[in-house]
C-alpha positions in Angstrom: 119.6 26.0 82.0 122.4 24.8 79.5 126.6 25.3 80.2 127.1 28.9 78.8 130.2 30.0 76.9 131.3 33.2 77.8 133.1 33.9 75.0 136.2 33.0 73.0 139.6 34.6 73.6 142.7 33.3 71.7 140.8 29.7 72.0 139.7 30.1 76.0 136.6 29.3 77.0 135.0 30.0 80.3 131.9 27.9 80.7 129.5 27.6 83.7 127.9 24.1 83.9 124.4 24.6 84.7 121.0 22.0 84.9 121.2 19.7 82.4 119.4 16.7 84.4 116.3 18.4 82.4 117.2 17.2 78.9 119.4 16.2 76.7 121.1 19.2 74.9 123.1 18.9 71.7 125.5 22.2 71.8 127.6 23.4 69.7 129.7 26.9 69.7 131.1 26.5 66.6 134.2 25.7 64.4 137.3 28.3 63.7 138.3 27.7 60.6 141.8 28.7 60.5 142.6 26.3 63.7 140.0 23.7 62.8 139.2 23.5 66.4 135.6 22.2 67.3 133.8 22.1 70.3 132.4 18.6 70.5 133.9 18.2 74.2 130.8 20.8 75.4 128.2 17.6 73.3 130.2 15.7 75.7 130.2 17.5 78.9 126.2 17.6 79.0 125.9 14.1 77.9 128.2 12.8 80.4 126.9 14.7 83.0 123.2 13.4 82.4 124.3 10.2 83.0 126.5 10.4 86.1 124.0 12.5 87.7 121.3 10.0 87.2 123.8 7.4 88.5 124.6 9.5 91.7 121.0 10.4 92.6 120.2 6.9 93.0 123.4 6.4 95.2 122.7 8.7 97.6 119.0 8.4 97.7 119.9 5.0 99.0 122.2 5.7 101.5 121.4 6.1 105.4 120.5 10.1 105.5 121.3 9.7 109.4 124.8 7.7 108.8 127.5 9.4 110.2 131.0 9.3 108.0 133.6 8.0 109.9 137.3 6.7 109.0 137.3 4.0 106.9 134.5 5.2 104.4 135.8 5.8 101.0 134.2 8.1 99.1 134.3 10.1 95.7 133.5 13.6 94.8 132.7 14.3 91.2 132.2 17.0 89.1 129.1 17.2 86.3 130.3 15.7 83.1 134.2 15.8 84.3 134.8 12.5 85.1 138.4 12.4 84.7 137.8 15.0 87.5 136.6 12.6 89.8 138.3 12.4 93.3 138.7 9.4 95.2 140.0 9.2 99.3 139.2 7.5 102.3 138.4 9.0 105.7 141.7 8.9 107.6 141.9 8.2 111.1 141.6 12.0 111.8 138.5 12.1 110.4 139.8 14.6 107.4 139.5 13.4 103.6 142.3 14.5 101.0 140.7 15.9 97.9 143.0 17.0 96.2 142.1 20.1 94.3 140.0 21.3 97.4 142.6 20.6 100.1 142.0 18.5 103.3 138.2 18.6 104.6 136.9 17.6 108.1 134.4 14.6 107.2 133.8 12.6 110.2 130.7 12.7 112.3 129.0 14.6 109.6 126.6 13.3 107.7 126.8 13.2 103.6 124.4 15.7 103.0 126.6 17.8 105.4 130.1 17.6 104.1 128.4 18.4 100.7 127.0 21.2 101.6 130.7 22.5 102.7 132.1 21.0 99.7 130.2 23.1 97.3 130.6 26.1 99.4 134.3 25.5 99.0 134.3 24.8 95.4 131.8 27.6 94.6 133.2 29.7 91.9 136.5 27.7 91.5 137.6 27.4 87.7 138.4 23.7 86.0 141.8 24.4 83.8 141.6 21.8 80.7 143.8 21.7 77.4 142.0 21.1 74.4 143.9 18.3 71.4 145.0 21.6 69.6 146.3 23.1 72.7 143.4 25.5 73.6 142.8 26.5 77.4 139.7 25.2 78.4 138.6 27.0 82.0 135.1 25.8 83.2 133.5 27.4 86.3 131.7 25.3 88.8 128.2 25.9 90.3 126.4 24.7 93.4 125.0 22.2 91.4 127.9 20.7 89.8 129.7 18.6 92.6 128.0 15.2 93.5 129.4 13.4 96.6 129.1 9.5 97.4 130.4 6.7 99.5 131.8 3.7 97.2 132.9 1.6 100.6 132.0 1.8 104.1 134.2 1.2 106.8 134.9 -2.4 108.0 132.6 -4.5 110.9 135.1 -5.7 113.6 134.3 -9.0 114.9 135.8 -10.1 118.2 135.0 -12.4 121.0 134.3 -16.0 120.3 135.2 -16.9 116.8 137.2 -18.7 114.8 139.2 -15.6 113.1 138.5 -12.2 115.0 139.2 -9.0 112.9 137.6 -6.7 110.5 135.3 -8.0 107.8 134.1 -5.5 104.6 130.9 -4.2 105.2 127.8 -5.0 102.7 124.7 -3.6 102.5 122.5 -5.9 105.0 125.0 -7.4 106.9 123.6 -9.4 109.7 125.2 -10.2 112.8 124.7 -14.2 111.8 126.5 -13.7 108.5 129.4 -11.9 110.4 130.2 -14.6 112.3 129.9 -16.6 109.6 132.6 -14.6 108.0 134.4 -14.6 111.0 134.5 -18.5 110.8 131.8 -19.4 113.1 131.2 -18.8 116.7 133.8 -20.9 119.1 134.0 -21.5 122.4 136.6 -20.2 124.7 136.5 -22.6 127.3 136.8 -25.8 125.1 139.7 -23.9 123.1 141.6 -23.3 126.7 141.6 -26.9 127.7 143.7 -27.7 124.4 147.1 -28.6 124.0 149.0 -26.4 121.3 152.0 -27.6 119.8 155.1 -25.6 120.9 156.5 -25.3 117.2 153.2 -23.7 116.0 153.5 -21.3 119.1 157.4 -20.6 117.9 155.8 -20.0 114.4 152.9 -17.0 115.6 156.1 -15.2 117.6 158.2 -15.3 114.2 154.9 -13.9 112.1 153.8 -11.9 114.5 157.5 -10.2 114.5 157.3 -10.2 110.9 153.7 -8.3 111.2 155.1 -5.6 113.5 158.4 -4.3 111.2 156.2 -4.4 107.8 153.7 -2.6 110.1 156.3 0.0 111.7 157.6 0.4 107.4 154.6 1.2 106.3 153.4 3.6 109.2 156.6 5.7 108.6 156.0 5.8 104.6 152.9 6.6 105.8 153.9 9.6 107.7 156.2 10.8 104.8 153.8 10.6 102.2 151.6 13.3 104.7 154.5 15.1 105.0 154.7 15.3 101.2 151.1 15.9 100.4 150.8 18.8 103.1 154.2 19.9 102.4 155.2 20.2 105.6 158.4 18.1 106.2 158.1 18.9 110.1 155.2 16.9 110.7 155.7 14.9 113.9 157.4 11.1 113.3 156.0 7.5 114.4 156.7 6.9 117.9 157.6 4.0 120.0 154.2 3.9 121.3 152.3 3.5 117.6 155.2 0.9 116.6 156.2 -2.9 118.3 160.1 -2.3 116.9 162.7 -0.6 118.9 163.9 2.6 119.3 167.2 1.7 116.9 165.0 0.0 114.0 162.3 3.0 114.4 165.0 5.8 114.1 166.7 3.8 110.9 163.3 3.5 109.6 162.8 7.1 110.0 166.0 8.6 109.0 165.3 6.6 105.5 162.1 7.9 104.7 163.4 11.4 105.4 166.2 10.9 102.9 163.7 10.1 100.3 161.6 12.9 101.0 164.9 15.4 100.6 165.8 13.4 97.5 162.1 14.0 96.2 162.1 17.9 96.6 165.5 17.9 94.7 163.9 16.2 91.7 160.6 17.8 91.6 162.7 21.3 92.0 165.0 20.3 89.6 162.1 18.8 87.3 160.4 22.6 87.9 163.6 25.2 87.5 163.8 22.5 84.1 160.5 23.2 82.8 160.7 26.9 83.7 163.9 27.5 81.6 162.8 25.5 78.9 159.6 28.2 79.2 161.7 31.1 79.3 164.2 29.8 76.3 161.0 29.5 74.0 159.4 32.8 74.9 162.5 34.5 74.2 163.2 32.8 70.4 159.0 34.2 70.1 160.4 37.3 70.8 163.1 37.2 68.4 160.8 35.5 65.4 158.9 38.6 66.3 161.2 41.3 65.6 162.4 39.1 62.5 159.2 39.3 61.0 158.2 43.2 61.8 161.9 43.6 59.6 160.8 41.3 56.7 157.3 42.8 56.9 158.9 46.1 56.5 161.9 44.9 53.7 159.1 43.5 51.8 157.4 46.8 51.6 160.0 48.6 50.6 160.4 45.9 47.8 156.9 46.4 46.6 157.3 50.2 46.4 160.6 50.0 44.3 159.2 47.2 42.2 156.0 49.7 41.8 158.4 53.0 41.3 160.1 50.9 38.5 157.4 49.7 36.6 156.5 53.0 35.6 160.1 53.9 34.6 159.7 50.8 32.4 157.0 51.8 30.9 158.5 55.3 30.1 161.5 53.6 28.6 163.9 55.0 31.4 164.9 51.6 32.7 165.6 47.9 31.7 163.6 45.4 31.5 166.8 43.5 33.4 166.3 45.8 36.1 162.6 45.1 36.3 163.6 41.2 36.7 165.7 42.1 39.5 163.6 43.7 41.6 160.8 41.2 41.4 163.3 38.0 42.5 164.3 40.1 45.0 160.6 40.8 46.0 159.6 37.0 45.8 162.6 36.1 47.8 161.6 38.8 50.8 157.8 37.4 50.7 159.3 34.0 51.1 161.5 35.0 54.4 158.7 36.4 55.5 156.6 33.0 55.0 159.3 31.1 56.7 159.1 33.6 60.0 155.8 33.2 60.3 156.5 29.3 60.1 158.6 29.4 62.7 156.4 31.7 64.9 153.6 29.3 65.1 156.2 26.5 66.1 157.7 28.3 68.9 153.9 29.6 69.7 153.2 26.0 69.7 156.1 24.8 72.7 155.3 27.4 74.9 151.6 26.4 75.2 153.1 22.8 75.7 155.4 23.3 78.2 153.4 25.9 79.7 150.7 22.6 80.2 153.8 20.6 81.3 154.5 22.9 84.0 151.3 23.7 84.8 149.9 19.8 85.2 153.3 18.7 87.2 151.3 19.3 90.5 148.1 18.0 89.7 150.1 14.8 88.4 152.7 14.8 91.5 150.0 14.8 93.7 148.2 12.3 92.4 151.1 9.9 92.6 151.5 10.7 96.3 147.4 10.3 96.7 147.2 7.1 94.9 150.8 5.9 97.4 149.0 6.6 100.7 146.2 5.1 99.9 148.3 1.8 99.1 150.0 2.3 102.4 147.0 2.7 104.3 145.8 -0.4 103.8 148.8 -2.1 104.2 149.2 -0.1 107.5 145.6 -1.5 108.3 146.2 -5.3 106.6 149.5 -5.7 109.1 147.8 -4.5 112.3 145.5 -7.0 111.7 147.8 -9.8 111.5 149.2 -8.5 114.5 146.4 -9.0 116.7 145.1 -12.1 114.9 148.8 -13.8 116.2 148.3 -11.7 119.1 145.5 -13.7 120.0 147.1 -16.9 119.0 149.7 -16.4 121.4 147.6 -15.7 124.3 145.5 -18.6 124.0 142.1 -17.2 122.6 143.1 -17.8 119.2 140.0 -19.4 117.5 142.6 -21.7 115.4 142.5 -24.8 118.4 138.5 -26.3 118.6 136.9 -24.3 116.8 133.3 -25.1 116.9 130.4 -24.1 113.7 128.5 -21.6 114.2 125.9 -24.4 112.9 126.4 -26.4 116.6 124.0 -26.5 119.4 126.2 -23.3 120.9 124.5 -20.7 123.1 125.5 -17.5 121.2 124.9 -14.0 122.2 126.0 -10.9 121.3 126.4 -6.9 121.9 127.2 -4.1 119.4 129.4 -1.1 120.2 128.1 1.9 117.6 130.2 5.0 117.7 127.6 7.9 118.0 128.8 11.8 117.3 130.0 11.7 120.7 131.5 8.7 121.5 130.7 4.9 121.2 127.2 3.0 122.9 126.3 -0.2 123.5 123.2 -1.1 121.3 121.4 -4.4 121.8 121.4 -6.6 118.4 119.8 -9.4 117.9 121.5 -12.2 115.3 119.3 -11.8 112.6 119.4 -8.1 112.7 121.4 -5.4 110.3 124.8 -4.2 111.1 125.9 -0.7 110.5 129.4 0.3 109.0 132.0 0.8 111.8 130.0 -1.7 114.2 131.9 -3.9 116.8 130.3 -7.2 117.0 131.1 -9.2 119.8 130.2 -12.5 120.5 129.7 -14.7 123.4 129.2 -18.5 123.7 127.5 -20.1 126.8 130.0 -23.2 127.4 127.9 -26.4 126.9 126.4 -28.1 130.0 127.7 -31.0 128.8 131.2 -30.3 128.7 131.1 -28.4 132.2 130.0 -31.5 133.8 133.0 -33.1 132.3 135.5 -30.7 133.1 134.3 -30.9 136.9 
């Protein structure tokens, strides 16, 4: 089954995007003539969309059919043969994902297979709005088949315990346990790091970084919360509080009160940025209106010219006129067909900004939101990177910092260690050995039997 057009109105068509994994098709509607407006785009949509599909088949054949998304995972939705289309969010700590176009959709503890089941359901009959180079309304209806659903990045391992640098790791396709703490800086022990003396300037240095950590931490959760606020349009959404933030109450509140001036300052410019775009709407509708009536006079003076040039001609040729007379009426006839030209000139250039600034107004969401999208995305990580660097100092400071005698994982160390696996439910303990396979989200921790050696000393 190829896309179908169903039909051409004033340059709209409505296509359904049907199997094209079969073959290759090479379609073409047609050409107007009077517009020169082709429809190579469709030779492009089934093209494209052989290709990506191929690609996303093999993406998700090779993914975990039992993996259960969780926050973290990043993943991207896309459309056959629309790949400027393509959506791409992270699971938030919620569990929901943000796609855009389809809203806010509960992902986590569901397989993939699962939320793309729901995502189709959603999408199922929903109509792709796109503007052609000549300004034609392109509206393409989606299918079952059309929406294609992968993970690009899994959620991070978190290694704790004994190691050199505790903290989250990216997560690659056969991760062991070994490389982890490898990645982690190698296994350490505790007991050894204890016994060590650490220099009181370093300590002075951790308390000023982790400070530092905590107020970029507390800046970026608030941004955080107003750029949900924005997104879901809801500026009543609940605040940060003290218990999510290391700041006080008096740096929290500023922090606050600044983010919700930005947000009131945004939704005076984008209403100001609408009302603008609406006027200018209304304005060029109206002059169409006017060109209109313009031209339905000239069509009519023009007529009339016609008919007096025609009535006298034959006086002419009786010999009850002049020839003078004859001269006049057809200058005057010319200059009438010539208004008219003009009008119809200006017609198609005011029929012209109205489509544009009707696809101004018309993208300013989908362009809006992608700004605030692509923003919390940036702040999410950031909100993620500082709460790392928090409990890496953390650490530091309370003496099981991995930076004072650290030890290779290459030693003669005893090292054993137990995985925590969040299941649908809630999170087991499942027993790992160090050459064995991680899974995306996994807590590793690690334990390191103190050497005999150094016990005997110590007593």
């Amino acid at each position: 089954m190829i896309p179908r057009a169903h039909g051409l109105v004033r340059g709209v068509y409505v296509l359904e995007l049907g199997d094209v994994m079969k073959t290759e098709f090479k379609l073409s509607v047609g050409r107007d003539r009077k517009s020169g407006c082709g429809c190579a785009w469709m030779r492009a949509i089934t093209t494209g969309a052989f290709l990506s599909l191929t690609t996303l088949i093999g993406a998700i054949g090779a993914a975990d059919a039992d993996y259960l998304i969780g926050p973290g995972d990043a993943l991207r939705l896309s459309i056959m043969g629309l790949g400027a289309e393509d959506v791409e969010a992270t699971v938030e700590l919620d569990g929901s994902l943000n796609l855009v176009w389809l809203g806010r959709v509960a992902v986590g503890g569901k397989t993939l297979e699962e939320v793309l089941t729901e995502l189709r359901e959603l999408a199922r009959g929903e109509v792709i709005k796109r503007y052609s180079n000549e300004g034609e309304l392109n509206l393409i209806q989606l299918t079952d088949d059309d929406l294609f659903l992968e993970i690009i990045e899994y959620r991070p391992i978190v290694v704790s315990g004994d190691v050199a640098e505790p903290g989250e790791i990216i997560f690659r396709p056969s991760l062991t346990a070994r490389r982890a703490i490898a990645q982690a800086g190698g296994a350490r022990s505790a007991l050894l790091a204890d016994v060590m003396v650490t220099d009181p300037i370093q300590i002075v240095r951790w308390q000023n970084e982790y400070s530092r950590a905590g107020l970029e931490h507390a800046v970026a959760l608030v941004r955080l919360w107003r750029l949900g606020a924005e997104i879901d349009g809801n500026p009543d959404i609940e605040p940060p509080g003290l218990d999510q933030v290391t700041v006080n109450s008096d740096v929290l509140d500023n922090l606050i009160e600044d983010q919700r001036r930005i947000m009131t300052l945004n939704r005076q410019n984008e209403a100001g940025d609408r009302a603008y775009l609406s006027e200018a709407l209304d304005q060029a509708r109206s002059r169409i209106a006017i060109l209109e009536q313009q031209r339905a006079n000239a069509i009519d003076l023009l007529a009339a010219d016609e008919a007096e040039e025609t009535r006298l001609q034959g006086l002419l040729e009786s010999g009850l006129t002049l020839a003078a007379r004859m001269a006049d009426i057809r200058r005057t006839t010319v200059l009438s067909a010539t208004r008219l030209l003009d009008l119809e000139e200006s017609l198609a250039t005011a029929e012209l900004e109205v489509t544009r600034l009707q696809r101004e107004l018309d993208e300013y969401e989908e362009v809006r939101m992608s700004g605030l999208l692509e923003g919390r995305e940036v702040v999410f990580s950031t909100v993620l990177d500082t709460r790392l660097q928090m409990n890496l100092y953390a650490q530091n400071l309370s003496g099981s910092s991995g930076s004072v005698g650290d030890l290779g994982f290459d030693t003669a160390l005893d090292v054993s260690v137990e995985v925590l696996r969040r299941s649908a439910e809630r999170e087991i303990q499942v027993p790992l050995g160090l050459d064995e396979a991680l899974l995306p989200g996994d807590t590793l921790i690690v334990r390191v039997e103190q050497p005999a050696e150094f016990l005997t000393q110590s007593n």
